[in-house]
C-alpha positions as CSV (number, residue, x, y, z in Angstrom):
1,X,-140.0,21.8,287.2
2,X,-138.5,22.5,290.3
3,X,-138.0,19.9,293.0
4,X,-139.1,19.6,296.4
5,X,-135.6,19.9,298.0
6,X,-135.6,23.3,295.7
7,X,-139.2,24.6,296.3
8,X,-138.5,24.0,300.0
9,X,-135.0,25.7,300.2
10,X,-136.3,29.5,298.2
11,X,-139.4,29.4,301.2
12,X,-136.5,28.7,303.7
13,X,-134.7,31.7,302.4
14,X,-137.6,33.8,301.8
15,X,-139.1,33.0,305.7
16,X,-135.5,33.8,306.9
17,X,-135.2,37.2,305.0
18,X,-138.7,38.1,306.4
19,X,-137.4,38.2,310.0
20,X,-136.2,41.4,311.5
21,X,-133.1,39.7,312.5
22,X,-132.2,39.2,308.8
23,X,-133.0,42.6,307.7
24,X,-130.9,44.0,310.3
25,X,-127.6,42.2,309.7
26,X,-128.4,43.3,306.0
27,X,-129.0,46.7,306.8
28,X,-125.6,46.5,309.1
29,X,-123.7,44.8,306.8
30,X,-124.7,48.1,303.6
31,X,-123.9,50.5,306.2
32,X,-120.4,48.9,307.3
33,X,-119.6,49.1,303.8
34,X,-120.6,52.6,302.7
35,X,-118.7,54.0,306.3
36,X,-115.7,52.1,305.0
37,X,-116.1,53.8,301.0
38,X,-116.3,57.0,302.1
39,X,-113.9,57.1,305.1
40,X,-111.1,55.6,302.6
41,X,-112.3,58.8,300.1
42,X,-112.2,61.3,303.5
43,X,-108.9,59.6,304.6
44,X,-106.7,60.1,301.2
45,X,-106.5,63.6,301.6
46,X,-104.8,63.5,304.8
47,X,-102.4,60.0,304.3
48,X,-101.3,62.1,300.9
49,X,-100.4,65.3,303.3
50,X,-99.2,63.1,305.8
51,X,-96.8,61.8,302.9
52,X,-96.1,65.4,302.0
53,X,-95.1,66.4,305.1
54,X,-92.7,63.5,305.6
55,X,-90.9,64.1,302.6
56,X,-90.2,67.6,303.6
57,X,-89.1,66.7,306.5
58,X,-86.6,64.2,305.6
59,X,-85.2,66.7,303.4
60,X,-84.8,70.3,306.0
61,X,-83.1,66.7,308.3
62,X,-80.9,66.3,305.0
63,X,-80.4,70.0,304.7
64,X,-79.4,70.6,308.2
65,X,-77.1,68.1,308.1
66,X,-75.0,69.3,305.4
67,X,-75.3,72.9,306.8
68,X,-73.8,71.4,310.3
69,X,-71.0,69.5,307.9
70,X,-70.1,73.2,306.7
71,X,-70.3,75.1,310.0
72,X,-67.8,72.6,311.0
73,X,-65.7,73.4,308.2
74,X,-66.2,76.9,308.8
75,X,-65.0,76.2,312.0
76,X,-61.6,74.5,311.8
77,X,-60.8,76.8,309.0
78,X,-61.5,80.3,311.0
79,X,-58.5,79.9,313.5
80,X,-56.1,79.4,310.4
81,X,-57.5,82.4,308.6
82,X,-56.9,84.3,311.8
83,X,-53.7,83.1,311.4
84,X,-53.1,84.4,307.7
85,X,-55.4,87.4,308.1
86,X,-52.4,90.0,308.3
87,X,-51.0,88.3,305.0
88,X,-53.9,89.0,303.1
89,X,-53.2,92.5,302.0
90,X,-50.0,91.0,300.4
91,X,-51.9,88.5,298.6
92,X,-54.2,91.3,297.6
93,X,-51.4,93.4,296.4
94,X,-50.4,90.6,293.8
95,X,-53.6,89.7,292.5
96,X,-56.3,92.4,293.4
97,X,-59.9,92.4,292.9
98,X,-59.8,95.1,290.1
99,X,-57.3,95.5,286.8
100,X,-55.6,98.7,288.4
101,X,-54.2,99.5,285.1
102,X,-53.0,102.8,285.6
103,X,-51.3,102.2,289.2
104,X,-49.5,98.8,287.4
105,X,-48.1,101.3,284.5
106,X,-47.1,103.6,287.2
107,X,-44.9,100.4,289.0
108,X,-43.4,99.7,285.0
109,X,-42.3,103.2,284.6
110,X,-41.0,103.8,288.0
111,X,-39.0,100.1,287.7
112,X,-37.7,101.4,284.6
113,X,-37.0,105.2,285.2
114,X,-34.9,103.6,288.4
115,X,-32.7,101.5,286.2
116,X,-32.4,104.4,283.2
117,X,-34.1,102.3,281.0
118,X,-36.0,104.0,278.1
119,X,-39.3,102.9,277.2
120,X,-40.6,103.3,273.6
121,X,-44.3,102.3,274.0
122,X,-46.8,100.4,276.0
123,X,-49.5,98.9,274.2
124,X,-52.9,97.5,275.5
125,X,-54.7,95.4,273.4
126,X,-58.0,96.4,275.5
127,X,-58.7,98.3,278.5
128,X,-60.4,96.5,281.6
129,X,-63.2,98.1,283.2
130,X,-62.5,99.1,287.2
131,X,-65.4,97.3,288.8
132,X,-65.8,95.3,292.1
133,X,-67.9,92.8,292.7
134,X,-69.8,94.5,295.3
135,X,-70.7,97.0,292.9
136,X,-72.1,94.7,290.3
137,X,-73.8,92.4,292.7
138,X,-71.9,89.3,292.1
139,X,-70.3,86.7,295.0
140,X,-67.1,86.8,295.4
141,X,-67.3,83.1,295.0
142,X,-68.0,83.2,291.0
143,X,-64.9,85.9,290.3
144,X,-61.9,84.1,288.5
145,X,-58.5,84.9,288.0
146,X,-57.9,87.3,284.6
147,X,-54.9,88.6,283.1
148,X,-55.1,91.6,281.3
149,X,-51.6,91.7,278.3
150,X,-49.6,94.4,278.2
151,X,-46.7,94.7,275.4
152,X,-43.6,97.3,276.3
153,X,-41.1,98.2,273.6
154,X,-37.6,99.2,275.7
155,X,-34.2,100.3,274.7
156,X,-31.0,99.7,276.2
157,X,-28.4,97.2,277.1
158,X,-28.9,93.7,277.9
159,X,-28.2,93.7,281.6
160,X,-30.2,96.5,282.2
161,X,-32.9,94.9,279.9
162,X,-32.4,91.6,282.2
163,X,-32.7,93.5,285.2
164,X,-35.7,95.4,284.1
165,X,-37.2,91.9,283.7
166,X,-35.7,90.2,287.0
167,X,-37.8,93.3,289.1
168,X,-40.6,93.2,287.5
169,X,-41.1,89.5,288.4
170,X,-40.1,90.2,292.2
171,X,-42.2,92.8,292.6
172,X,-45.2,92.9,294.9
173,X,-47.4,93.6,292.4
174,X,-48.0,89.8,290.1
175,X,-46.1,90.6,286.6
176,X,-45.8,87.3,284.7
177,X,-43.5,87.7,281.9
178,X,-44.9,85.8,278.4
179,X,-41.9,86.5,276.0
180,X,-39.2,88.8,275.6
181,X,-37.7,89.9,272.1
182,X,-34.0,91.3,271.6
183,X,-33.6,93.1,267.8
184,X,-31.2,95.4,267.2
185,X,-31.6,98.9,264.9
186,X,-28.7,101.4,263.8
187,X,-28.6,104.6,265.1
188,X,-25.6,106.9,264.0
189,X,-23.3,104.2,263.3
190,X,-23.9,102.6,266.8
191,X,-25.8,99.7,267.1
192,X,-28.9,99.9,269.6
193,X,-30.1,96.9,271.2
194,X,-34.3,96.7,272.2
195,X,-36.6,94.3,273.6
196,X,-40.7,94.0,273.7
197,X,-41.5,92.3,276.1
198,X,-45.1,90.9,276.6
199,X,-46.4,90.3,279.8
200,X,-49.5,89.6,281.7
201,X,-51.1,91.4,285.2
202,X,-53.3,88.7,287.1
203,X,-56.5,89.8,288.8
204,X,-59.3,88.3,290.5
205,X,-62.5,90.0,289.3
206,X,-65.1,89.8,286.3
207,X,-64.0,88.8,282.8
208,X,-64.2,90.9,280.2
209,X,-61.1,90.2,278.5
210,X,-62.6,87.0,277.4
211,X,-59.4,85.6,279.1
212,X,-59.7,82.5,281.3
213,X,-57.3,80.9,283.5
């Protein structure tokens, strides 16, 4: 059974929900809330592009900044290499962008033809291919230094063997001497001293040697 306090509080409520004042504020209070639902749902789209575009942002800001840190480098660089310019065809006389095998026999045979010296053989183990990297495509940036091996068999005395060696090592073109061999062999009851020397031509292009430095 309900009491009197309890009776008379429900026909409080029920007379105060029967006024248009309550029903309004209800009404209000529905509304307010399904704005807010669907305004959050209609606003996502644009805080998560908002988001987007912020992040990329922040990054072309992080990108430009390490493109200004290497215009500057670029920058204080360029007056020494305007310096060094005319010495670059030296360095590219040492270490060129292609093998130039036959020209670098050429310098061997003239060093020793100058000299007298005799040369038995010249032995490759593999011949390079003659290609640029503007021919295959590929930066300049991701060429690396590659020696191609040569192996000469010479006769003749030992100064003009140490000589032979001595020019090729000052000559414009790199030679780098590996090893040199001295044996001896009989020829008409005279004793004939000859050396095989192995060297190694640098060059600054692709690999296909298979030899890294």
């Amino acid at each position: 059974m309900k009491t009197r306090k309890q009776q008379h509080l429900i026909k409080t409520l029920q007379e105060f929900y029967q006024r248009p004042v309550a029903r309004v504020s209800l009404e209000l209070f529905f509304s307010v809330v399904a704005i807010l639902f669907f305004a959050i749902f209609a606003i996502r789209p644009t805080l998560l592009t908002m988001s987007d575009l912020l992040n990329e942002i922040e990054g072309k800001e992080k990108l430009d900044g390490q493109l200004s840190q290497k215009i500057a480098a670029l920058s204080s660089v360029q007056p020494l290499y305007l310096q060094l310019q005319n010495r670059l065809i030296i360095l590219d006389d040492a270490i060129p962008s292609t093998p130039q095998l036959v020209y670098s026999l050429k310098i061997i045979e003239k060093i020793a033809s100058e000299l007298g010296l005799v040369i038995n053989g010249i032995s490759v183990s593999e011949i390079p291919d003659e290609i640029t990297a503007t021919n295959t495509g590929i930066s300049i940036i991701s060429l690396e230094r590659t020696n191609v091996p040569i192996s000469i068999s010479v006769g003749g005395d030992y100064p003009t063997i140490r000589q032979f060696a001595e020019n090729l090592k000052d000559y414009r073109r790199s030679f780098i001497i590996d090893t040199i061999v001295f044996s001896t062999t009989q020829l008409r009851k005279n004793k004939k001293l000859e050396a095989r020397i192995t060297l190694s031509m640098p060059y600054f292009g692709i690999n296909n040697l298979g030899k890294k430095q």
